[in-house]
C-alpha positions as CSV (number, residue, x, y, z in Angstrom):
1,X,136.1,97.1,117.5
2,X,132.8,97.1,119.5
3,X,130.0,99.6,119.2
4,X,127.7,99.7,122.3
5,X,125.3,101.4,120.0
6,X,124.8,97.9,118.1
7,X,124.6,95.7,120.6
8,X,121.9,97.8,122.7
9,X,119.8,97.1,119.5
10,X,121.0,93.3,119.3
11,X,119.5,93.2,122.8
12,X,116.3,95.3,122.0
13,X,115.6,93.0,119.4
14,X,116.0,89.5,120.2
15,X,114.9,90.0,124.0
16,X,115.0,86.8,125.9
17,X,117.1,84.7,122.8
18,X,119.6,87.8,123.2
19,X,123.4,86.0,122.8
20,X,125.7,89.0,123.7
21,X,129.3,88.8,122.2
22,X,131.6,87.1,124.7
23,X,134.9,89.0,125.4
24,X,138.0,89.0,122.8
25,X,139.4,86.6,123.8
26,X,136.9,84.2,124.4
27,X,135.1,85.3,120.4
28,X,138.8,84.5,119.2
29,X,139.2,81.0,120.6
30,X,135.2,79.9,119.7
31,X,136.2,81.4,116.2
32,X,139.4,79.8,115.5
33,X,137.6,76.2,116.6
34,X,134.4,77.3,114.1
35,X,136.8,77.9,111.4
36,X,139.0,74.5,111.9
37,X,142.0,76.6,112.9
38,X,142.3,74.9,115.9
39,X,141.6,71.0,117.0
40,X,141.1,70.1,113.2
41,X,142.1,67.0,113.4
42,X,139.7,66.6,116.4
43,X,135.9,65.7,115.9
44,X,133.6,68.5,117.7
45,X,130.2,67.6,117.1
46,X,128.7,70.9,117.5
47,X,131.2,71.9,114.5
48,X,131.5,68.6,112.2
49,X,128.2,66.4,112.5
50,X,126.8,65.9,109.0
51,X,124.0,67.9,109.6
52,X,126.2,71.2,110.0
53,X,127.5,71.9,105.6
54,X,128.6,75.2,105.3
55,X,127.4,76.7,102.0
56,X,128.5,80.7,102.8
57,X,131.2,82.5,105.4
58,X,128.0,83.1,107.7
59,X,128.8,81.1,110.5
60,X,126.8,80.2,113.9
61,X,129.7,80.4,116.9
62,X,129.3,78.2,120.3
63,X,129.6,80.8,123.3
64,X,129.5,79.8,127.1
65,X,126.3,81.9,126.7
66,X,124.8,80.0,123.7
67,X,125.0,80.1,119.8
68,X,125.9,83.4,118.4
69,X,124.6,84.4,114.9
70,X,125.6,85.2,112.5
71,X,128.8,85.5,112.4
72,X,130.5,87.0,108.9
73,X,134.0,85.0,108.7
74,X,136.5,83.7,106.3
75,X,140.4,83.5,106.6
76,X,142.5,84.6,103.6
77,X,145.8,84.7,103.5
78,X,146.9,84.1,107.2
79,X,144.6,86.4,108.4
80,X,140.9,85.9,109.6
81,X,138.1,88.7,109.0
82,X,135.5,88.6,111.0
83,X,131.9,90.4,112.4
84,X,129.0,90.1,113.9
85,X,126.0,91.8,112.0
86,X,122.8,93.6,113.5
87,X,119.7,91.3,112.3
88,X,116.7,93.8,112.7
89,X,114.2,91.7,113.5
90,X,113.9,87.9,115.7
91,X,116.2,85.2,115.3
92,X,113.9,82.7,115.8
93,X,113.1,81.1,113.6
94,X,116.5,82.1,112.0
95,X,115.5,84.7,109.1
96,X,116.8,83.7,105.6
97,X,120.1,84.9,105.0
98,X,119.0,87.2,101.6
99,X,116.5,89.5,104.5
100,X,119.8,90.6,106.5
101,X,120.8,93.8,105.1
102,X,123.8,93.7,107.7
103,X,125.0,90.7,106.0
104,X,126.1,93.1,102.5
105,X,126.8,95.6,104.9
106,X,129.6,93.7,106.6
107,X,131.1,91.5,103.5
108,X,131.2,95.0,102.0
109,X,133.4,96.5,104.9
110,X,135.5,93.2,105.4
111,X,136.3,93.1,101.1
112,X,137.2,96.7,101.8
113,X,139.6,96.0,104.9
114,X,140.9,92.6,102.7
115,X,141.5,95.0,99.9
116,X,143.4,97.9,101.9
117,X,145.4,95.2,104.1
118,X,146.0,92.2,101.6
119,X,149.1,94.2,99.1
120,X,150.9,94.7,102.3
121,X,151.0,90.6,103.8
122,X,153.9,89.9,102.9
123,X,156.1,92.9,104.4
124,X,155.2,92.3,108.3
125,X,156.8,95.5,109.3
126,X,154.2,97.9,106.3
127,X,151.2,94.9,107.6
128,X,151.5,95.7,111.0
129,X,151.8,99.5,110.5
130,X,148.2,99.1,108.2
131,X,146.9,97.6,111.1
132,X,147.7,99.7,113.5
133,X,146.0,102.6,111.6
134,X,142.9,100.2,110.8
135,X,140.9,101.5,114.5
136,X,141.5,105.1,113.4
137,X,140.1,103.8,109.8
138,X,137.4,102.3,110.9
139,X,136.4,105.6,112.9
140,X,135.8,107.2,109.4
141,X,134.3,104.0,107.4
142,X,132.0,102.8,110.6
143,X,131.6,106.1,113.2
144,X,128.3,104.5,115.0
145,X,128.6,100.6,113.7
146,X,126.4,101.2,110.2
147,X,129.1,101.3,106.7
148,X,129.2,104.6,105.7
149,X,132.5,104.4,103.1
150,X,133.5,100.7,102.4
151,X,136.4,101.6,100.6
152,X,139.3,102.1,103.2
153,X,142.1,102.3,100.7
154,X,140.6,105.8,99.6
155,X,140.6,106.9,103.0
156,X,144.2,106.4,104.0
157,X,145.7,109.5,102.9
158,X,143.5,111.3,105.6
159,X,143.8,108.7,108.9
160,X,146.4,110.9,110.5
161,X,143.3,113.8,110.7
162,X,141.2,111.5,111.9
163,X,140.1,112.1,115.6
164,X,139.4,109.6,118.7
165,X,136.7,111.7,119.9
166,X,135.9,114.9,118.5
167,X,137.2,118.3,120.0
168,X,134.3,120.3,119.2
169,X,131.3,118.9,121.6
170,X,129.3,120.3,118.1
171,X,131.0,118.5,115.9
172,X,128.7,115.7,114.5
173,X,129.5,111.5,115.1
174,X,129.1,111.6,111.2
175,X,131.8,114.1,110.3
176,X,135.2,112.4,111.8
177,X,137.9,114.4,110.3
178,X,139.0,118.1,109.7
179,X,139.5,119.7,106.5
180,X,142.0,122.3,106.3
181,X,142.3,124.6,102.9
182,X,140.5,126.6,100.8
183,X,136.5,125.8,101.0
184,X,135.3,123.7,97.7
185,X,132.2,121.8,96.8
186,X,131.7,119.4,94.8
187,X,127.8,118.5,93.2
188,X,126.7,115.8,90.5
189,X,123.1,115.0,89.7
190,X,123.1,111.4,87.7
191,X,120.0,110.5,86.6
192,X,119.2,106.7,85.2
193,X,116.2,106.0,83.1
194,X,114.8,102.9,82.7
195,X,112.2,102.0,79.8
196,X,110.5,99.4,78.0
197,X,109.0,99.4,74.9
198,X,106.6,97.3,72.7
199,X,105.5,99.2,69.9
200,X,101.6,97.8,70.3
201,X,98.8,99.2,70.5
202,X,97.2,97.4,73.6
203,X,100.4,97.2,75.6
204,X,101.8,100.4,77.1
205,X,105.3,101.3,76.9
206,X,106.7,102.5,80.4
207,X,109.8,104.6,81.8
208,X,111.1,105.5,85.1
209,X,113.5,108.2,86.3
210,X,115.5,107.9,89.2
211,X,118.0,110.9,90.2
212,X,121.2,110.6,92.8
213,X,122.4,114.4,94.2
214,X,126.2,113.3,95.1
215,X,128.4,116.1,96.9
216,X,132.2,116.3,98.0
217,X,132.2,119.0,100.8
218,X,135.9,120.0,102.0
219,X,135.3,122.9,103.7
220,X,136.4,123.6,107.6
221,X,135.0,123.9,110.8
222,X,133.8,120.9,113.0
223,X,130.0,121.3,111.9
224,X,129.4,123.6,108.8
225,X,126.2,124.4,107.5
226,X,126.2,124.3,103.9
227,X,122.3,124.8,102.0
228,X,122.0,123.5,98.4
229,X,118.6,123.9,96.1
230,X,117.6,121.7,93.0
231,X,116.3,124.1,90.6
232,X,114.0,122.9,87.5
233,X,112.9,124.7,84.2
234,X,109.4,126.2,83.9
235,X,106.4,123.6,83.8
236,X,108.9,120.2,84.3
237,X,107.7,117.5,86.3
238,X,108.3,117.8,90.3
239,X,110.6,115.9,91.7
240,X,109.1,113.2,93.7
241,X,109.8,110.1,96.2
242,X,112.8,111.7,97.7
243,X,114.8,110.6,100.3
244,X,117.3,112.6,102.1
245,X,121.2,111.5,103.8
246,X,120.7,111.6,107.5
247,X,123.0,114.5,108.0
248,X,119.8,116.9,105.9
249,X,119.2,119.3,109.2
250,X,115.6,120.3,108.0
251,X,112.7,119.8,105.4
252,X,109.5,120.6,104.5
253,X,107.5,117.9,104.9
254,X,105.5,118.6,101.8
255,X,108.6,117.7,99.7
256,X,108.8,114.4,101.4
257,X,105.1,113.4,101.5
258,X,105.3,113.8,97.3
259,X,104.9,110.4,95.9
260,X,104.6,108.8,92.7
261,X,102.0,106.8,93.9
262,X,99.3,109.3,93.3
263,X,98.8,110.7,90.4
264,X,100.2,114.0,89.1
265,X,97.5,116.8,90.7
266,X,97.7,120.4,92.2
267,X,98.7,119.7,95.3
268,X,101.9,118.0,94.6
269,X,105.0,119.5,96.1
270,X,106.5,122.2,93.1
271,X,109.9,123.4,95.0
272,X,111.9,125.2,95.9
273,X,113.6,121.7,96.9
274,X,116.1,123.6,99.2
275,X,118.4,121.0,101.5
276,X,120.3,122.4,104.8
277,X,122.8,120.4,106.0
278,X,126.0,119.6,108.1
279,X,128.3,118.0,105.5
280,X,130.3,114.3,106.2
281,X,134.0,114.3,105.5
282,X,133.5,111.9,102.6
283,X,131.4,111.6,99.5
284,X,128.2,111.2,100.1
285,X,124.8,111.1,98.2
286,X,122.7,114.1,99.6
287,X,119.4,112.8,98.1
288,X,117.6,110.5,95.9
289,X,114.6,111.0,94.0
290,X,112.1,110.2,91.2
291,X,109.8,112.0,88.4
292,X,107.2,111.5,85.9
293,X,108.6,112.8,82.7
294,X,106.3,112.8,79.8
295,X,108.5,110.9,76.9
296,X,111.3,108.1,77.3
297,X,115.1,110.3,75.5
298,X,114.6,107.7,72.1
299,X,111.8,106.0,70.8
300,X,112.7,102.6,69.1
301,X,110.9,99.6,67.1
302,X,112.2,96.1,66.8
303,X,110.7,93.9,64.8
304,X,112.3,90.1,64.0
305,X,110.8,87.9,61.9
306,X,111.8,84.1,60.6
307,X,112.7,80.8,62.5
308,X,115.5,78.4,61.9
309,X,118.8,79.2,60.9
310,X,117.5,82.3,59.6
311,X,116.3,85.4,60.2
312,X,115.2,89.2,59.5
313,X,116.0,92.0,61.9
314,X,114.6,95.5,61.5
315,X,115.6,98.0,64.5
316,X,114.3,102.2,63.9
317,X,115.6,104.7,67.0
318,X,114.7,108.1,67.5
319,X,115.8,111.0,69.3
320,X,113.7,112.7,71.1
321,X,113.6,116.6,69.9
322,X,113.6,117.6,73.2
323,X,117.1,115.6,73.9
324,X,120.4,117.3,74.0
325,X,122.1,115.3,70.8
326,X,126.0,115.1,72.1
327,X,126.3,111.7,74.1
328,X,129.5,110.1,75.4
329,X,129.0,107.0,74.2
330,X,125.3,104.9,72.4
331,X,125.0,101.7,71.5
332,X,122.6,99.5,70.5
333,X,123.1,95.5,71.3
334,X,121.0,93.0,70.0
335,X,121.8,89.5,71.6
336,X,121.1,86.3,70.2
337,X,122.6,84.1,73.4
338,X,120.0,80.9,72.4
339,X,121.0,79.9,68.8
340,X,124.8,78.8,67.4
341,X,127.4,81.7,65.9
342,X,126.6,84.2,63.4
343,X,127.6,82.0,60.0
344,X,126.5,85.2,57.8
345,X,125.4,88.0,58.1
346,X,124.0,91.1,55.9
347,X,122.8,94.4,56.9
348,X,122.4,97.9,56.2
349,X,122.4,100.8,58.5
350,X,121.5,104.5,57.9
351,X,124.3,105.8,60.8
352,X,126.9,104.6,62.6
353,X,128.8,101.2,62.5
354,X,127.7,97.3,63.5
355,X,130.1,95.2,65.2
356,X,129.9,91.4,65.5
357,X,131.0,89.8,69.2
358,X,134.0,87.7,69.7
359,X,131.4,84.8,70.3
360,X,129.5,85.7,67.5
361,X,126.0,85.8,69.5
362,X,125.4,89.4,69.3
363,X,125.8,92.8,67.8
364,X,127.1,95.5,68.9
365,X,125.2,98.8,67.1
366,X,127.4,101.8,68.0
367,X,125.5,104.8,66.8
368,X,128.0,107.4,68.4
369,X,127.8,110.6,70.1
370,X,125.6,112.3,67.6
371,X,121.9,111.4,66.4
372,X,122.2,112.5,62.3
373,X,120.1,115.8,61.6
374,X,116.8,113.8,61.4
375,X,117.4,112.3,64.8
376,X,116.3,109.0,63.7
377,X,118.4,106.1,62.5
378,X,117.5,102.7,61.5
379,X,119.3,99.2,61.0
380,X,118.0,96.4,58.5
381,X,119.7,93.0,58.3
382,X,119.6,89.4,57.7
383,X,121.3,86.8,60.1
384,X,122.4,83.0,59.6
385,X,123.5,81.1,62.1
386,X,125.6,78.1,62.5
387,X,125.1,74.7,64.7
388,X,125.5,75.8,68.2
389,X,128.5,74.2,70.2
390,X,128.9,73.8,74.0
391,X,131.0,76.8,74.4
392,X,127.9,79.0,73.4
393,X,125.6,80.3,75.7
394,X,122.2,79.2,76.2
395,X,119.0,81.3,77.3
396,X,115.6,80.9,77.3
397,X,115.0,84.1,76.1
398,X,115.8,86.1,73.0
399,X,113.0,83.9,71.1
400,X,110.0,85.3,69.5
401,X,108.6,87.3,72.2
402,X,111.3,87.7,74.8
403,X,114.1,88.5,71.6
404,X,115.3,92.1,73.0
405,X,117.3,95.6,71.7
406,X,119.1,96.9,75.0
407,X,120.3,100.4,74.6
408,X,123.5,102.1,76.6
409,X,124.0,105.7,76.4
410,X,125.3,108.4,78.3
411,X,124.8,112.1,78.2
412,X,126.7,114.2,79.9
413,X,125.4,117.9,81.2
414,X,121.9,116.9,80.7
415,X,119.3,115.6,83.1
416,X,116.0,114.1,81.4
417,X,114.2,116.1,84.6
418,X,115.9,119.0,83.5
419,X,117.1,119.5,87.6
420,X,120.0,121.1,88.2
421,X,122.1,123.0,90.5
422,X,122.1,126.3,91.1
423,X,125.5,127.7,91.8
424,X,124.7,131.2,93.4
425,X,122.0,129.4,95.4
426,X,124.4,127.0,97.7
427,X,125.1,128.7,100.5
428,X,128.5,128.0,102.8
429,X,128.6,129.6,106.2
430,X,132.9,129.7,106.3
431,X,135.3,132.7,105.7
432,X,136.3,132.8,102.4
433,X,134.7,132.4,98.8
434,X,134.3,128.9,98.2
435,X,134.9,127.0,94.9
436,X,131.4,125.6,93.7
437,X,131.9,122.7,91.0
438,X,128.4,121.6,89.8
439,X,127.7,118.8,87.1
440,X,125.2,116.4,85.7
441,X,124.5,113.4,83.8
442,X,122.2,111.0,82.3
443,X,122.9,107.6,81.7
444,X,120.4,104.7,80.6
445,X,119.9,101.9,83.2
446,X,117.8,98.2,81.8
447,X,116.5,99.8,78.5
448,X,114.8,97.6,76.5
449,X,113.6,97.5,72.8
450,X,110.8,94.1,72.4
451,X,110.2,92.5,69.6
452,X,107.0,93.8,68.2
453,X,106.2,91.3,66.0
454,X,105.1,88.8,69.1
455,X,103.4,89.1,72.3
456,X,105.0,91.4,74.5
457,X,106.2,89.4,77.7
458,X,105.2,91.7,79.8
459,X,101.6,93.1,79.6
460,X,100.7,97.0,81.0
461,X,97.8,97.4,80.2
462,X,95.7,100.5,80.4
463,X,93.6,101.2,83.5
């Protein structure tokens, strides 16, 4: 499948060193000879000197109008997957692979094609029947040549709604099938909260919040306007640093000049955070964004003291008051990936239950779905450890300083912003009364505990 789209860009970009993609047939035969599918017995210099190693499926292809790359390919299975991916920017010099964001983009997409063709190789008739629905697939995945749902598999069940070229001259390039039934949306705010802690006086302990807005829109009509508004409680933090899905019709540009850069003042962008908008066929996330919140959900102190075979561990959590106290799942693990196994070891904790690993090189603290009525809870212990044998891990950190409490949790219903959505406020412009579904959740996302009885790592110090 070509899209005209990229490769205006290609030649936007790269000018004069511009190598456009030759014709099917001619990409197929330069491919199968990169790959050693054909002539592999033959030595092609441009292929095999031993200054050409391939390290990664990113290959450079010899055209009769000159070297094209990159070109994503690998053959699995009897079949070859291939593309050629937009580099945004000069080829020469050739950019390091890691700055080509098309790169992920198209592994992602072929992995997704591997997975929804690859349970089917073996019965040619159901194979060629997958393949033959792939171009009306790919409509849906990849409408303008950018990945907007890797996963094909989960859009089979609707290929056969799928139009070539939309009926409705309204109908967006983004929205690429028809929905027919009764209108229903679909809305969760996830919020992930990052934070590290120290415990010390001259280091400051920091924490980040960063919200998704996903939404699952079946609702008919080739371009319907749906509007949708983030609500928050009385005197919470704005929302900030949001960033909007390309199909968001209009904004005010107040809500997107709001950084976190500056620092909290009058003028910073309150709400109403209202979004219009014209709906994909798939799931999609509406918006992203980020707030200043004044307290991390639980405080926690880790101190670990002793060297050798033997030590003491002393780990205190606490809820924060303003938390809701029903969580899915928290856990506490304290890793120790740098010494031998856990010979012996002796401990006490106030709540919940401590669980040694299968490799015996950390514990496992599950605390539950319920803070106790105190909302604190606290974990005291003494650890032995044996000689360490090649099958343990090895790490440069958990010593001393860099010796860490990582906490998972997840609460659902609850958003440490306190955003939510307001039902009565989303607005569908379609006969009927749609079904409004509207959830939230926050889950904890690289949240460490240090040890305070050493230098923190990591220093944030006050301005």
């Amino acid at each position: 499948r070509r899209f005209p789209t990229v490769e205006l860009r290609a030649e936007t970009f790269n000018g004069s060193t511009h190598v456009p993609v030759p014709s099917d047939g001619a990409f197929l035969k330069a491919l199968l000879l990169e790959l050693r599918l054909v002539d592999e017995h033959v030595f092609v210099e441009q292929r095999d000197t031993c200054t050409r190693i391939d390290h990664s499926c990113v290959h450079s292809v010899a055209t009769a109008s000159g070297e094209l790359w990159p070109v994503l390919a690998f053959h699995k299975s009897g079949l070859i997957y291939a593309c050629v991916p937009l580099v945004e920017g000069s080829l020469e010099p050739r950019p390091p692979l890691l700055t080509v964001s098309g790169l992920s983009q198209g592994l992602a997409l072929l992995l997704g094609i591997m997975d929804y063709i690859s349970p089917s190789r073996k019965n040619e008739a159901e194979l060629n029947a997958k393949i033959g629905q792939l171009r009306n697939l790919l409509i849906q995945a990849c409408p303008l040549g950018t990945p907007l749902n890797t996963n094909i598999r989960s859009l089979n069940s609707s290929f056969e709604d799928i139009q070539e070229m939309p009926a409705d001259k309204d109908q967006p390039a983004w929205r690429s099938s028809t929905y027919k039934g009764k209108p229903q949306v679909n809305v969760c705010i996830t919020e992930k909260v990052k934070c590290m802690q120290y415990d010390q006086r001259d280091v400051v302990d920091t924490w980040q919040v960063y919200g998704a807005v996903n939404c699952k829109c079946d609702i008919e009509g080739s371009a319907p306007n749906v509007t949708l508004s983030l609500a928050l409680p009385t005197n919470a933090p704005p929302l900030q640093d949001i960033v909007v899905h390309h199909c968001v019709t209009s904004m005010d540009p107040a809500m997107l000049m709001s950084t976190s850069a500056e620092p909290l003042h009058d003028s910073v962008y309150n709400g109403p955070y209202k979004f219009p908008f014209i709906p994909p066929s798939e799931s999609f996330n509406l918006c992203y964004y980020t707030s200043q919140v004044p307290v991390p959900p639980i405080l926690g102190c880790y101190q670990l003291v002793g060297e050798g075979s033997q030590i003491k561990i002393t780990v205190n959590l606490k809820l924060h008051e303003s938390i809701k106290n029903s969580f899915e799942y928290c856990e506490a693990r304290i890793p120790f990936f740098n010494r031998g196994p856990i010979a012996q070891l002796e401990y006490k904790v106030s709540y919940g239950q401590l669980d040694l690993s299968r490799e015996k090189s950390l514990l496992v603290w599950i605390i539950g779905q319920k803070f106790p009525k105190s909302l604190e809870v606290s974990l005291t212990g003494t650890v032995s450890f044996g000689t360490a044998g090649k099958e343990h891990l090895t790490d440069c950190v958990c010593t001393e300083n860099t010796a860490y409490v990582k906490l998972y949790f997840r609460i659902p219903d609850f958003t440490l912003t306190g955003c939510y959505v307001d039902q009565h406020s989303v607005q569908i412009f379609v006969p009927g009364k749609p079904k409004i579904t509207a959830s939230r959740e926050l889950i904890s996302s690289d949240y460490y505990i240090w040890n305070s009885k050493a230098p923190a790592p990591m220093l944030y110090k006050p301005l």
